[in-house]
matplotlib code that plots the C-alpha trace (Angstrom):
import matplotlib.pyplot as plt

x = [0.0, 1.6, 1.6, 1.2, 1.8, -0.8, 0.0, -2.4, -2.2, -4.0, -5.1, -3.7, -6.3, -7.9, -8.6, -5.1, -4.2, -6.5, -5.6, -2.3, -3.2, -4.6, -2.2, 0.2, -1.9, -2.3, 1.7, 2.1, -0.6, 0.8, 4.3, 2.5, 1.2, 4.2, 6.2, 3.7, 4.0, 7.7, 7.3, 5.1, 6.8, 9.8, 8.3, 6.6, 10.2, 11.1, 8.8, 9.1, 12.7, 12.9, 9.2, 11.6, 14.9, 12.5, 10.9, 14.5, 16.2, 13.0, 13.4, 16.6, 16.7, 13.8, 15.8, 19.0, 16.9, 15.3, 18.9, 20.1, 17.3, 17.9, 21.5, 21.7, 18.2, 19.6, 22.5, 20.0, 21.0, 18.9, 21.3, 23.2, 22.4, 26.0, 26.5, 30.1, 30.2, 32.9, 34.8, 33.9, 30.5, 29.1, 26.1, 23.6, 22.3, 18.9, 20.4, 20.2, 24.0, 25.0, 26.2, 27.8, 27.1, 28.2, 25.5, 26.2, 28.9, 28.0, 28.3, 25.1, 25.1, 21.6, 20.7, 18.1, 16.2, 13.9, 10.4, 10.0, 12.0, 9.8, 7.0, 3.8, 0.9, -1.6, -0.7, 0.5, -1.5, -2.4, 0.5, 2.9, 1.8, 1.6, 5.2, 7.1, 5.5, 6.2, 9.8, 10.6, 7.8, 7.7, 4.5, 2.5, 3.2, 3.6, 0.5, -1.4, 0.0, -0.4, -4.1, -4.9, -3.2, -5.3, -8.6, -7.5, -7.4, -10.0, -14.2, -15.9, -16.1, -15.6, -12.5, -9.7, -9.2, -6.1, -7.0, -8.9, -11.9, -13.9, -15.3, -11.3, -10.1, -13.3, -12.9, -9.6, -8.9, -8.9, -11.5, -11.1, -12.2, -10.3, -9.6, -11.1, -9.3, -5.4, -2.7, -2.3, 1.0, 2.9, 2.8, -0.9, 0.4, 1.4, -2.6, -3.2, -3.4, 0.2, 2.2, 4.9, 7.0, 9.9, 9.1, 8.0, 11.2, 13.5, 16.0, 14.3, 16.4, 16.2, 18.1, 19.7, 22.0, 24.6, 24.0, 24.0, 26.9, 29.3, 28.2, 25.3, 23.2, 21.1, 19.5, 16.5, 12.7, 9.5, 9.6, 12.5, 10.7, 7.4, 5.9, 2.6, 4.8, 5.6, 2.5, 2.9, 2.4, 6.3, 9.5, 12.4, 15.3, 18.2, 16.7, 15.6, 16.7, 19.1, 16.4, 14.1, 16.3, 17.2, 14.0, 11.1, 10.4, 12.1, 8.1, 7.5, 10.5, 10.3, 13.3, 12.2, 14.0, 14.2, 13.4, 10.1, 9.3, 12.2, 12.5, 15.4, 16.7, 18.7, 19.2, 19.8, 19.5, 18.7, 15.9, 15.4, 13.5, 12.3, 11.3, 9.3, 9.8, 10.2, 12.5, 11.6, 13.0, 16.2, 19.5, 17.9, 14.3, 14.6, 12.2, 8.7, 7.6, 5.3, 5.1, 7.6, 7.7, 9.5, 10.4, 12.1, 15.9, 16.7, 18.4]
y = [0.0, 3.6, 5.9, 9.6, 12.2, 14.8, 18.4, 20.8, 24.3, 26.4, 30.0, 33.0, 35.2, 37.9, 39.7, 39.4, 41.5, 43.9, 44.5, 44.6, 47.6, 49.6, 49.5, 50.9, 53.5, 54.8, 54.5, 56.7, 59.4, 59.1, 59.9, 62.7, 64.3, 64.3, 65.8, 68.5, 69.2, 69.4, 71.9, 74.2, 73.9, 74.9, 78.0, 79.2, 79.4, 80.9, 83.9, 84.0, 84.6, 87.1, 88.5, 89.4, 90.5, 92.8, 94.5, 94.8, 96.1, 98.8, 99.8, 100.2, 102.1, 104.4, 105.1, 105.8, 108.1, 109.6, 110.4, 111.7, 114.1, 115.4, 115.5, 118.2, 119.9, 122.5, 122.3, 123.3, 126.9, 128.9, 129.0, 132.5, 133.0, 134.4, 133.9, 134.1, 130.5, 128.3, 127.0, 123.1, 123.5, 122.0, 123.9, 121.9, 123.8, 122.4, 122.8, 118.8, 118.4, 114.8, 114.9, 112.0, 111.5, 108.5, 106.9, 104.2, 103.6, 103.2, 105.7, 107.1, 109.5, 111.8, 115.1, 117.6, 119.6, 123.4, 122.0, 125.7, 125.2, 122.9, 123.4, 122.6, 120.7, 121.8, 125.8, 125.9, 128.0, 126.0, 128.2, 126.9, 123.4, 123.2, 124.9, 122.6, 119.3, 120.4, 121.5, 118.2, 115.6, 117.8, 119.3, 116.1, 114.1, 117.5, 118.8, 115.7, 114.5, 118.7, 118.3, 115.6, 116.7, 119.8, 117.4, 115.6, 118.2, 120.6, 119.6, 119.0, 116.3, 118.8, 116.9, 119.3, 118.5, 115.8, 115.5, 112.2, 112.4, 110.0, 108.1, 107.0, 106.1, 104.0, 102.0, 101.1, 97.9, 98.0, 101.5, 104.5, 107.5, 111.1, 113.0, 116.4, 118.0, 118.3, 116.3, 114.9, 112.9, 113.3, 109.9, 110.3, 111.5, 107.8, 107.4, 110.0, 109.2, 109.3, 109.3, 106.4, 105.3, 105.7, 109.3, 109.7, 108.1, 109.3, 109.9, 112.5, 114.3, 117.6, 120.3, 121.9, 119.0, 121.2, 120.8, 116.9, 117.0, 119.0, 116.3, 118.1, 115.6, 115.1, 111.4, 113.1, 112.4, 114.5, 113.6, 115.7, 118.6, 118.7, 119.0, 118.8, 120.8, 124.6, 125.8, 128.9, 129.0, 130.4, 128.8, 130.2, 130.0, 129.8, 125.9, 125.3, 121.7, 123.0, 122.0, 124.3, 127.1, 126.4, 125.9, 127.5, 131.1, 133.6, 135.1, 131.7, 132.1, 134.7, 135.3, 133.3, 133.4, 130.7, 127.5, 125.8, 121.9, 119.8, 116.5, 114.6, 111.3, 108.4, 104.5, 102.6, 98.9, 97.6, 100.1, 104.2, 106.9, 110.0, 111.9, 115.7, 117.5, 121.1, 122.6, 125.0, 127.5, 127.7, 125.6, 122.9, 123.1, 119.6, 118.9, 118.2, 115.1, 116.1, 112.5, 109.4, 107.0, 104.2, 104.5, 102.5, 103.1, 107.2, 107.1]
z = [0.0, -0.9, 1.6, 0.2, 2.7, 2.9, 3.7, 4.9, 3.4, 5.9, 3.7, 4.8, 6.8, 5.1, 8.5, 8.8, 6.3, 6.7, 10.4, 9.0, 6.4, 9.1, 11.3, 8.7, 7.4, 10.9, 11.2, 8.0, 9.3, 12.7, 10.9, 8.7, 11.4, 13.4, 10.5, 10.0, 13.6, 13.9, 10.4, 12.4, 15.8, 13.5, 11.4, 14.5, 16.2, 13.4, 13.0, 16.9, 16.5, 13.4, 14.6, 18.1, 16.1, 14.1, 17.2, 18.9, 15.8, 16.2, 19.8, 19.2, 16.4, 17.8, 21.3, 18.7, 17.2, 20.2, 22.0, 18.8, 18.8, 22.0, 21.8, 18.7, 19.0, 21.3, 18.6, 15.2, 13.6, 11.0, 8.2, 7.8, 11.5, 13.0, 16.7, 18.7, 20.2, 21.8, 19.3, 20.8, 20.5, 17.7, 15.6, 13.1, 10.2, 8.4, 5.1, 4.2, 5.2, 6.3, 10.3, 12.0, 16.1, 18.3, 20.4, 22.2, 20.6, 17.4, 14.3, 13.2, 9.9, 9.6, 8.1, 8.8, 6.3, 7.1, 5.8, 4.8, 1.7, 0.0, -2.1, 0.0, -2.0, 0.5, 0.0, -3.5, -6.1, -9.1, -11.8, -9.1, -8.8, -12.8, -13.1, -10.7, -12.3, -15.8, -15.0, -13.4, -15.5, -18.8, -20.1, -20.8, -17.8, -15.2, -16.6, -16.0, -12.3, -11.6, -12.4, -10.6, -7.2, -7.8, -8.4, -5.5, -3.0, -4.2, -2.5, -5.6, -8.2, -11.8, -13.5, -14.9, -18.5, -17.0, -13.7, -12.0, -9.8, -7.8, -10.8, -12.1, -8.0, -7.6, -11.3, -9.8, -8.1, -5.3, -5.3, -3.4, -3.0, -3.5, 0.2, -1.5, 1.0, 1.8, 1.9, 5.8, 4.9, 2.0, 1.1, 0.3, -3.2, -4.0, -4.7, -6.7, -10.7, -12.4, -9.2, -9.5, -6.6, -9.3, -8.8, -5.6, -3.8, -6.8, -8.5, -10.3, -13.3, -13.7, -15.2, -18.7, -21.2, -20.7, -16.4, -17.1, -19.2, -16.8, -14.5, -12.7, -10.8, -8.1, -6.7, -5.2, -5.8, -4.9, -1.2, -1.5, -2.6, -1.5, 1.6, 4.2, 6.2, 4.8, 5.7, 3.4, -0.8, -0.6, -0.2, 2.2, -0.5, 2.3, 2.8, -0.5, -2.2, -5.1, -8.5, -6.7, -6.8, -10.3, -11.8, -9.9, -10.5, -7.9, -7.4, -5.1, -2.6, 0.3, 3.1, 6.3, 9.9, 12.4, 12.2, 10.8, 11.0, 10.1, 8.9, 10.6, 7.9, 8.9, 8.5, 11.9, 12.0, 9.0, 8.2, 7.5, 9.4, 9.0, 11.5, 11.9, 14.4, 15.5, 18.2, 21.1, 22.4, 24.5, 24.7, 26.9, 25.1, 23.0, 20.6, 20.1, 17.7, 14.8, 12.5, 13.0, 9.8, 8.8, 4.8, 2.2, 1.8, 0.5, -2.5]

ax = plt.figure().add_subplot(projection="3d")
ax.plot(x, y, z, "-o")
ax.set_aspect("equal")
plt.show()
């Protein structure tokens, strides 16, 4: 009699497997899950960290600032004023000059700048708003940027022949609205039709060919030139930026003593300031804060 050996196959389970498949698939979402945790817990840390280098490099800049302010306040001169002084002492005139001061023991480089010497958009007549845009834009571009300022800041809604009024800002995306009324911050400018920040922030060209070709140049823009700040519809020529001088007609400059608002400039920690302020009276007076602003780099 053969003898054939029988083997028993026993089938695999199909629970089994299943229990098997589960398990992994919550290994790989426990692993997911853990990964996307340890991504947040690491980009959290890491905003946390440049959120708090940002903020210090701030308050430090902003005490810099602050104690440079009070050091030369007392310090500012009208320019042309004479006075017999100690030779040590050191005098600051607002004519856009670049000072250097140690504070803290670091190097900080600023100028100051007599508000008075700039156009101001608020006060400006209308032949004066059209003649500085044209001078420094052309006639095509100037006389269409110059009518829209004057659109801008004038209460009603009839549209110069160039200009933009409420139905351009609100066709824009997104819409706004024109202030009809002044200028609060110079920056305000940057909405109004055919304002560029090329322009704005600089360098503007200005001047003759024969200026540019004897090498005459200048790396301002119309921040440098304009202002919320003159409070009169004439210029004080002593503090005047140089194109104004050059181009603007001598019926919009006056003679001006003391000091008006001025606007203090400087980078400090990575980032640049500018600062209005105006001085009182006396050598220990200081200095009262009219608008503080953070702005890109000055050309």
């Amino acid at each position: 009699m053969k003898i054939m050996k029988v083997m028993k196959v026993f089938p695999c389970s199909k629970q089994g497997d299943e229990q098997k498949g589960a398990v992994l698939i919550m290994v790989l979402w426990i692993v997911a899950l853990l990964s996307m945790l340890g991504g947040y817990f690491t980009l959290e840390t890491t905003l946390r960290r440049n959120l708090s280098f940002t903020n210090w490099n701030l308050l430090r800049a902003r005490l810099a600032i602050e104690s440079c302010l009070n050091l030369v306040a007392p310090h500012i001169r009208p320019l042309g004023e004479e006075k017999e002084v100690d030779e040590k002492e050191k005098f600051i005139v607002p004519d856009g000059s670049t000072y250097k001061i140690d504070i803290g023991g670091e190097e900080m480089s600023f100028s100051i700048e007599d508000e008075r010497g700039k156009l101001d958009i608020n006060k400006a007549q209308e032949d004066e708003i059209v003649e500085f845009f044209t001078s420094f834009l052309g006639k095509t571009k100037g006389r269409q940027i110059a009518d829209a300022i004057l659109d801008w800041r004038d209460n009603d809604d009839d549209e110069r022949m160039d200009g933009a009024e409420k139905d351009y800002y609100l066709s824009l995306e997104p819409p706004y609205e024109p202030a009809n009324g002044k200028f609060i911050l110079l920056e305000q400018l940057l909405l109004v039709k055919g304002v560029e920040p090329e322009i704005f922030w600089g360098p503007l060209e200005y001047g003759s060919s024969d200026k540019k070709e004897q090498g005459h140049s200048w790396e301002g823009g119309l921040q440098d030139l304009l202002s919320v700040y003159n409070g009169s519809d004439k210029m004080v020529e002593d503090v005047s930026p140089e194109p104004l001088v050059d181009i603007m007609e001598k019926e919009y400059f006056k003679d001006g003593q003391g000091l008006g608002t001025l606007r203090f400039k400087t980078c400090a920690y990575q980032s640049c300031y500018q600062v209005f302020f105006r001085t009182g009276a006396g050598a220990k007076a200081g200095f009262s804060l009219v608008h503080w602003q953070q702005v890109p780099r000055f050309q």
